[in-house]
C-alpha positions as CSV (number, residue, x, y, z in Angstrom):
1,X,-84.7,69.4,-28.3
2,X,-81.8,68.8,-26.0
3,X,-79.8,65.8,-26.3
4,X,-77.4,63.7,-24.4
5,X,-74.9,61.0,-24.2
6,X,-76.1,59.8,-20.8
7,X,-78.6,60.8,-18.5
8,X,-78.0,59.6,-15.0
9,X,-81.1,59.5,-12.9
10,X,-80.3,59.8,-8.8
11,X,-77.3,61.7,-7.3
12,X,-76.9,59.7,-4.4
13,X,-73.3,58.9,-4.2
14,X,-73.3,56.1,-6.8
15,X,-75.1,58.6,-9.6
16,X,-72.7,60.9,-8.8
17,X,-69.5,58.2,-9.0
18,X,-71.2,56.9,-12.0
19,X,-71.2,60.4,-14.0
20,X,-67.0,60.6,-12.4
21,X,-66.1,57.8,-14.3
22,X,-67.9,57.9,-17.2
23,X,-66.4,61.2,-17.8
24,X,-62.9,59.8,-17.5
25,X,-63.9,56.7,-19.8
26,X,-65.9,59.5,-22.4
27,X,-64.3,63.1,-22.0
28,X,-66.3,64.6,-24.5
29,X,-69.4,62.8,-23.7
30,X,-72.8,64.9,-22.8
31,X,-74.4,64.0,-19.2
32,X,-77.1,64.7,-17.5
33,X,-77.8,63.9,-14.0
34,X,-81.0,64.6,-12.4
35,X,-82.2,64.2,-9.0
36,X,-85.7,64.4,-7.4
37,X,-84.7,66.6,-4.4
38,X,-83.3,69.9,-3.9
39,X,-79.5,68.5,-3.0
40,X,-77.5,65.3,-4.2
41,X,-77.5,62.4,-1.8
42,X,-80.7,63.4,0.8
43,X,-81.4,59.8,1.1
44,X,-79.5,56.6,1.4
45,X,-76.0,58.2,1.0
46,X,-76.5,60.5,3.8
47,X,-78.0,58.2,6.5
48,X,-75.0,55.6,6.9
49,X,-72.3,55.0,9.1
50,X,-69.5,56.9,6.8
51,X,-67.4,53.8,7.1
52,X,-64.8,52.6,4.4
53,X,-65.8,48.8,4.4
54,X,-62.6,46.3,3.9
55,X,-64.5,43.7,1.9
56,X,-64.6,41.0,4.8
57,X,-68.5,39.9,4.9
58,X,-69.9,39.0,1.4
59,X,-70.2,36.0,-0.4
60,X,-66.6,35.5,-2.8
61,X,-67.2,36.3,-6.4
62,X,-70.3,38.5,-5.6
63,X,-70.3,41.7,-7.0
64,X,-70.1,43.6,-3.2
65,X,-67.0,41.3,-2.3
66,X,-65.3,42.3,-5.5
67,X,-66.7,45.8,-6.3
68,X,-65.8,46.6,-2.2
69,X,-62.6,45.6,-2.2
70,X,-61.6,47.4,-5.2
71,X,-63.9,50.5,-4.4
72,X,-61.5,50.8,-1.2
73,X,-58.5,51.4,-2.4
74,X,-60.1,54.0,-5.4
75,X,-62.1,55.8,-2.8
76,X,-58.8,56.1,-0.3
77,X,-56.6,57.2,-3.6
78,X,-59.6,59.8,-4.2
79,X,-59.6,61.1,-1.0
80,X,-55.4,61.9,-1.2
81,X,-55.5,63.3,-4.4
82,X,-58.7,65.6,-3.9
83,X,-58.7,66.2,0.1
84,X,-61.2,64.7,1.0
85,X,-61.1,63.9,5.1
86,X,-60.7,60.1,5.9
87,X,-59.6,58.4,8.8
88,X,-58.0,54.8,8.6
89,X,-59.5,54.2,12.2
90,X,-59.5,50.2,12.0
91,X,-62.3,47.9,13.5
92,X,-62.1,45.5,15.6
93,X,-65.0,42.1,15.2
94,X,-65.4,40.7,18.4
95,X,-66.9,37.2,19.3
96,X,-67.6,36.6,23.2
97,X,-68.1,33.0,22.6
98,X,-65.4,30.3,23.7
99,X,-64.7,28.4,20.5
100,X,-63.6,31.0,17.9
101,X,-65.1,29.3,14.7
102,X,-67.4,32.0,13.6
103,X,-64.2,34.3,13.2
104,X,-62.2,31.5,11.6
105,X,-64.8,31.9,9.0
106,X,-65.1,35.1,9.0
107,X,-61.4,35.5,8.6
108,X,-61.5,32.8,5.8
109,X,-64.4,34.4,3.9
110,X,-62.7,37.8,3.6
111,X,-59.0,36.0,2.4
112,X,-61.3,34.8,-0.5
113,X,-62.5,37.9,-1.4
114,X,-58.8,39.3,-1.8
115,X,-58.5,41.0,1.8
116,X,-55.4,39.9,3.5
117,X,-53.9,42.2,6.3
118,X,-56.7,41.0,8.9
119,X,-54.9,40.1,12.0
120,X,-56.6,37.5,14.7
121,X,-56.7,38.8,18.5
122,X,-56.8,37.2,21.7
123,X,-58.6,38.7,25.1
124,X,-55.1,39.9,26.2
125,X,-54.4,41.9,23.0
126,X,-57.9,43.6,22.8
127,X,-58.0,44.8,26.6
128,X,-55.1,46.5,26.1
129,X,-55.8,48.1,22.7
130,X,-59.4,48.8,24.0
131,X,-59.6,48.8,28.1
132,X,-63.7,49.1,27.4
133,X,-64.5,46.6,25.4
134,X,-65.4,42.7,26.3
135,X,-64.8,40.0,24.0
136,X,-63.0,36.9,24.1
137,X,-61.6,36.8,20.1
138,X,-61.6,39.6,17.5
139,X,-60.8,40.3,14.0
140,X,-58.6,43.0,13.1
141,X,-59.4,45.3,10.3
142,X,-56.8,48.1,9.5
143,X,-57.8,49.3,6.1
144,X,-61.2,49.9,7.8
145,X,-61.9,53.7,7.6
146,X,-64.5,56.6,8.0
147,X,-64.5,59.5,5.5
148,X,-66.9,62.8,5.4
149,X,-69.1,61.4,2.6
150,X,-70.6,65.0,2.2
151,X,-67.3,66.0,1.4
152,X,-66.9,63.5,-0.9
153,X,-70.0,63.6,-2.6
154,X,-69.2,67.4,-3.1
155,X,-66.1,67.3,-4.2
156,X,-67.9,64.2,-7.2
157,X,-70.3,67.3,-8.1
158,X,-68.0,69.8,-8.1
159,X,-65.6,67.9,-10.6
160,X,-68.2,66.4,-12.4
161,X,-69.6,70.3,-12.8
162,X,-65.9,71.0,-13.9
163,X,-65.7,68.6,-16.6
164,X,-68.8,69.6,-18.4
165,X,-71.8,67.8,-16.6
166,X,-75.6,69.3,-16.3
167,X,-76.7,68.8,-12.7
168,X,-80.2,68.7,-12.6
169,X,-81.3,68.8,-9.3
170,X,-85.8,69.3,-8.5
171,X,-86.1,67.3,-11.7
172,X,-88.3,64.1,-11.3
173,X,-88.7,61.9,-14.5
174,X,-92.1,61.1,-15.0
175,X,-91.2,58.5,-18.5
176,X,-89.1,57.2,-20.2
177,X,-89.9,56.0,-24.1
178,X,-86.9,53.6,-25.7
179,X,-87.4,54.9,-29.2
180,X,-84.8,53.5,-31.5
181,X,-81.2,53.8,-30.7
182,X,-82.4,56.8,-28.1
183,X,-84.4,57.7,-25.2
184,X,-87.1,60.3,-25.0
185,X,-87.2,61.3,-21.2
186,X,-89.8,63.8,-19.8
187,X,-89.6,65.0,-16.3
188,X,-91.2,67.6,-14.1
189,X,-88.9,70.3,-12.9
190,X,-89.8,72.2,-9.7
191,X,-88.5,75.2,-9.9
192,X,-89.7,76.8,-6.5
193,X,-91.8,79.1,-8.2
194,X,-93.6,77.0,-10.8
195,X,-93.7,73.6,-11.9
196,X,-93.2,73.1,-15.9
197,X,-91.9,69.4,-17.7
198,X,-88.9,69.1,-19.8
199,X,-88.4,66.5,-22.6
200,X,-84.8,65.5,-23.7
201,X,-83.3,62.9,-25.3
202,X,-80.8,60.5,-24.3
203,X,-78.3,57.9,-25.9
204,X,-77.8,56.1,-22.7
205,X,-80.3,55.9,-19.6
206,X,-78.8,55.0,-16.1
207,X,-81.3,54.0,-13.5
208,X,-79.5,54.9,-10.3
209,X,-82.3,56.0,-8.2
210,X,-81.7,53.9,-5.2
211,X,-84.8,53.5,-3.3
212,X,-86.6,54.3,-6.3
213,X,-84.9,52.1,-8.9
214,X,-87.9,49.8,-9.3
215,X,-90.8,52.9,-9.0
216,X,-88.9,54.6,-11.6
217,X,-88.1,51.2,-14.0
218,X,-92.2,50.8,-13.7
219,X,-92.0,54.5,-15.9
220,X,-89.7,53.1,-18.7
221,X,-92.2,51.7,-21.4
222,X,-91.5,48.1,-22.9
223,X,-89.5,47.3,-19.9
224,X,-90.0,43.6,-19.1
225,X,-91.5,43.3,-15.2
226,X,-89.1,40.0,-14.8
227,X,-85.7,42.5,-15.1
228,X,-87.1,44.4,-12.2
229,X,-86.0,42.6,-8.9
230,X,-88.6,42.8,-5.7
231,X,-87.5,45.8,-3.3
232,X,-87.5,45.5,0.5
233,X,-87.1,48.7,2.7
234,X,-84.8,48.1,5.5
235,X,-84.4,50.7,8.0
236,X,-81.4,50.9,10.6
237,X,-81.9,53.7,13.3
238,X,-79.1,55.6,15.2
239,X,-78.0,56.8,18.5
240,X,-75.5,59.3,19.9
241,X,-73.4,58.7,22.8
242,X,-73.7,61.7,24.9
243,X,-70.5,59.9,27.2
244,X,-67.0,60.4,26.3
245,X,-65.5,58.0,23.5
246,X,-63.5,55.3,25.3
247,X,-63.2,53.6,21.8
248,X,-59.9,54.0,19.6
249,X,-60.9,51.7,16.6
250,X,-64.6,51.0,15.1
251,X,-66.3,48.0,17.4
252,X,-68.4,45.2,15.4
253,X,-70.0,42.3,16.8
254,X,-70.5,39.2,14.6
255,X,-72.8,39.8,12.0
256,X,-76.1,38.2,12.0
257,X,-76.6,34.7,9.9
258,X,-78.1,36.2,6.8
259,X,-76.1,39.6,6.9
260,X,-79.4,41.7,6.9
261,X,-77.3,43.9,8.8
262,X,-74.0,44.0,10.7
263,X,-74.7,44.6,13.9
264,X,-75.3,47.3,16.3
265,X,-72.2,48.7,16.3
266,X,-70.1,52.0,17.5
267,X,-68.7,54.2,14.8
268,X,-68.3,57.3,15.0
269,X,-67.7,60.6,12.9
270,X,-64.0,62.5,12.1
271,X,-64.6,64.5,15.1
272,X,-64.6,61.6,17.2
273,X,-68.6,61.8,18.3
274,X,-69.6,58.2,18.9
275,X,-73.2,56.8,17.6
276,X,-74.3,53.3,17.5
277,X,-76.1,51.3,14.9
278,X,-77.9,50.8,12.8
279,X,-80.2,48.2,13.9
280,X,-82.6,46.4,11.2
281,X,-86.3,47.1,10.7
282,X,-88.3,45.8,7.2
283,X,-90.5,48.3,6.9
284,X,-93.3,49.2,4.1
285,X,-92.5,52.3,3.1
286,X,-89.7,55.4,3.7
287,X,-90.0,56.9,7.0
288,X,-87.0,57.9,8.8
289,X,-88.0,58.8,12.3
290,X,-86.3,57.5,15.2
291,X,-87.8,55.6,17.9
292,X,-86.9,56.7,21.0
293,X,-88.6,53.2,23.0
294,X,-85.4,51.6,21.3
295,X,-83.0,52.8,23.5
296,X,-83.8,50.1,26.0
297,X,-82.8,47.2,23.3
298,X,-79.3,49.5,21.9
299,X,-78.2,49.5,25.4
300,X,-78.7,45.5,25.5
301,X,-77.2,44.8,22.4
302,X,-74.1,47.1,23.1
303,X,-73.4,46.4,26.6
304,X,-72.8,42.5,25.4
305,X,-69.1,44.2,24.3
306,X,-69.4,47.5,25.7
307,X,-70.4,46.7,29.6
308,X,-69.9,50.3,31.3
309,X,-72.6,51.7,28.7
310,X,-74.9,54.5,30.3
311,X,-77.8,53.6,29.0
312,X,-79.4,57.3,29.3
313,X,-76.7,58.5,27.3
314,X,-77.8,57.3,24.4
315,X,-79.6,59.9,22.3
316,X,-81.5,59.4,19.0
317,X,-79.5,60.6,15.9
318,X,-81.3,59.7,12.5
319,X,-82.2,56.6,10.6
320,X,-82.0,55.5,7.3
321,X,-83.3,52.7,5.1
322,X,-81.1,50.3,2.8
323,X,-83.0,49.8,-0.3
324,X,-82.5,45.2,-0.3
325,X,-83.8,43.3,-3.2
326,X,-84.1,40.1,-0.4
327,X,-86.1,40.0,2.9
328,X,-86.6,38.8,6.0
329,X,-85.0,35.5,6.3
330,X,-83.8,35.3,3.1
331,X,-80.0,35.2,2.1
332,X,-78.8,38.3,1.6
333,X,-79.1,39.8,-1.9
334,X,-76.1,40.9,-3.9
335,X,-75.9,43.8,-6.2
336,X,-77.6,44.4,-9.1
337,X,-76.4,45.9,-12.4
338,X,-78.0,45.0,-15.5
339,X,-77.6,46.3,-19.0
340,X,-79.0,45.5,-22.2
341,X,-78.7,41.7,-22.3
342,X,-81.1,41.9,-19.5
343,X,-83.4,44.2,-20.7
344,X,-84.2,43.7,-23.9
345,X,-83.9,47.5,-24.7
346,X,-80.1,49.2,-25.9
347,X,-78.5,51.3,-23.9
348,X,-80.3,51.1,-20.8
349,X,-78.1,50.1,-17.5
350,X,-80.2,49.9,-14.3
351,X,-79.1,49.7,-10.7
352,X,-81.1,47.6,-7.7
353,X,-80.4,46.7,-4.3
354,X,-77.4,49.0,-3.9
355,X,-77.0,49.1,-0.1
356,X,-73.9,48.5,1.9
357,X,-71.3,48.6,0.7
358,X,-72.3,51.2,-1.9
359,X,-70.5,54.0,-0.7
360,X,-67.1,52.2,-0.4
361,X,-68.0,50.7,-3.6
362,X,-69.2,53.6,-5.6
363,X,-65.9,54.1,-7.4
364,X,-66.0,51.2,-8.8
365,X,-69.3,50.4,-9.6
366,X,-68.5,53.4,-11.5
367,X,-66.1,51.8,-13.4
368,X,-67.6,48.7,-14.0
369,X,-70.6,50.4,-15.6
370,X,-68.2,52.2,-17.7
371,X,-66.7,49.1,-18.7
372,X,-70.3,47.7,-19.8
373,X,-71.2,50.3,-21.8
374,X,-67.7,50.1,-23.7
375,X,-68.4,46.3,-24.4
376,X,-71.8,47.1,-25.6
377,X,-70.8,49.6,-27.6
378,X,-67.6,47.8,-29.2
């Protein structure tokens, strides 16, 4: 019977990150990483905005503020050393209100979380950076970027491949039995032509299955239901702008109270093709159809900073759904990485609630679950 070192379940972008830098921590260490679909990253990795986040939003000391602002500057070195396209495009936050306190806060908040080169802008300074926009104050990001995070996610695989991983991809696990200081993991492997199961064993078993951290943590027997945080689906749909781009730098408006989401905003891909969104939707299950009826309340929200929007320009693109572990009207949930101590079982490290910023992070959420599994094991 086969056996590994790790096995990884979910190549989103963070299972794939994971496997990165737990090769560079263990070189000689067996992996295995299996994922559900046909391809890596189907899900939550491919239906985002492709932005490089700064660190501004999140709570200081949370694991997003500190795994985002050291995820950016990985992810940029990553990008130089392996090609990977990236655009340092900047984003501007804008606040149409006359007293400027919500960006004083906002400005605060990110200086505690260790991100320092925003700059503060008056009306003059953004009509003249950005003739379209309206807004009366704005934050300046400039280490605010986009990236092709197919690209990127390829260029993980492809390495990963390099250095000795098993990719596993039409391979759903279907248990997983703690049995002393290993795993026994079957799964059901679709092969096109037939269907047949696998068993394996593993030393270490990473639950990084994204929006299906918590179905698949209900297949890992003895697991205690109290380590497995309450999901909520979130969904954020798209738009293309069929118009010309009048923007130069990413536009945000202020972020909603409980940071369920940031806005309707304009980003836009490496090409320069401008979408808006995502908006936020708790849904019940995983559906990622756009409704067309929304285009009526995009156009609102964006002509608050964007005024000369044509409304029937506005096409829908896709949708995707952030997998929260808070809902409506709560605070916003941080991430969630939990080993051993939490568990009860060794060598198990699950993932939950890994949303925005998770792609800017992955590096280093990487990394710090390499660092975990060295304490544990020392």
């Amino acid at each position: 019977m086969d056996r590994f070192d790790f096995c990884i379940a979910g190549a989103g972008v963070v299972g794939l990150a994971i496997a990165h830098k737990l090769l560079e921590a263990f070189p000689k260490a067996s992996i295995v990483l299996t994922e559900q679909e046909s391809d890596f990253g189907q899900h939550t990795s491919s239906r985002l905005s492709e932005v490089i986040h700064a660190g501004i939003y999140y709570p200081p000391e949370s694991l997003k503020a500190r795994l985002c602002v050291e995820g950016k500057t990985a992810l940029y070195a990553f990008c130089d050393k392996y090609r990977v396209p990236y655009r340092r495009v900047g984003k501007l936050i804008l606040s149409n209100s006359s007293c400027d306190q919500a960006i004083i806060r906002l400005a605060r908040n990110a200086k505690s979380n260790g991100v320092d080169d925003l700059e503060y802008w008056a009306e003059d300074r953004i009509k003249i950076a950005e003739p379209a926009v309206r807004a009366s104050h704005a934050l300046f990001s400039p280490s605010t970027g986009i990236l092709d995070s197919h690209h990127y996610m390829q260029t993980l695989l492809t390495l990963n491949e390099q250095r000795g991983m098993l990719y596993a991809p039409r391979t759903k696990i279907t248990s997983v039995h703690p049995s002393g200081q290993d795993f026994f993991v079957k799964a059901r492997i679709d092969n096109r032509i037939k269907t047949e199961t696998y068993g394996f064993n593993a030393k270490w078993f990473i639950n990084s299955a994204g929006l299906w951290s918590q179905q698949l943590a209900g297949k890992i027997e003895k697991l205690p239901a109290s380590s497995v945080p309450k999901q909520f689906l979130c969904k954020g749909e798209y738009f293309d702008y069929r118009g010309s781009n009048p923007f130069t730098h990413l536009i945000y408006p202020l972020p909603d109270h409980e940071l369920s989401g940031l806005g309707i905003h304009s980003t836009q891909d490496l090409s320069g093709q401008l979408r808006f969104g995502p908006d936020s939707e708790f849904v019940g299950e995983v559906d990622y159809r756009v409704t067309p009826g929304k285009r009526r309340a995009f156009a609102r929200a964006i002509r608050n900073y964007f005024p000369s929007l044509e409304a029937n320009k506005l096409v829908p693109a896709y949708a995707g759904i952030r997998p929260k572990i808070s809902g409506p009207d709560e605070k916003a949930g941080d991430f969630v990485i939990a080993g051993p101590h939490e568990s009860g079982i060794p060598g198990l490290i699950q993932l939950f609630g890994i949303e925005s910023p998770g792609l800017t992070a992955s590096l280093s959420i990487g990394s710090y679950v390499s660092r975990l599994i060295r304490q544990v094991s020392s």
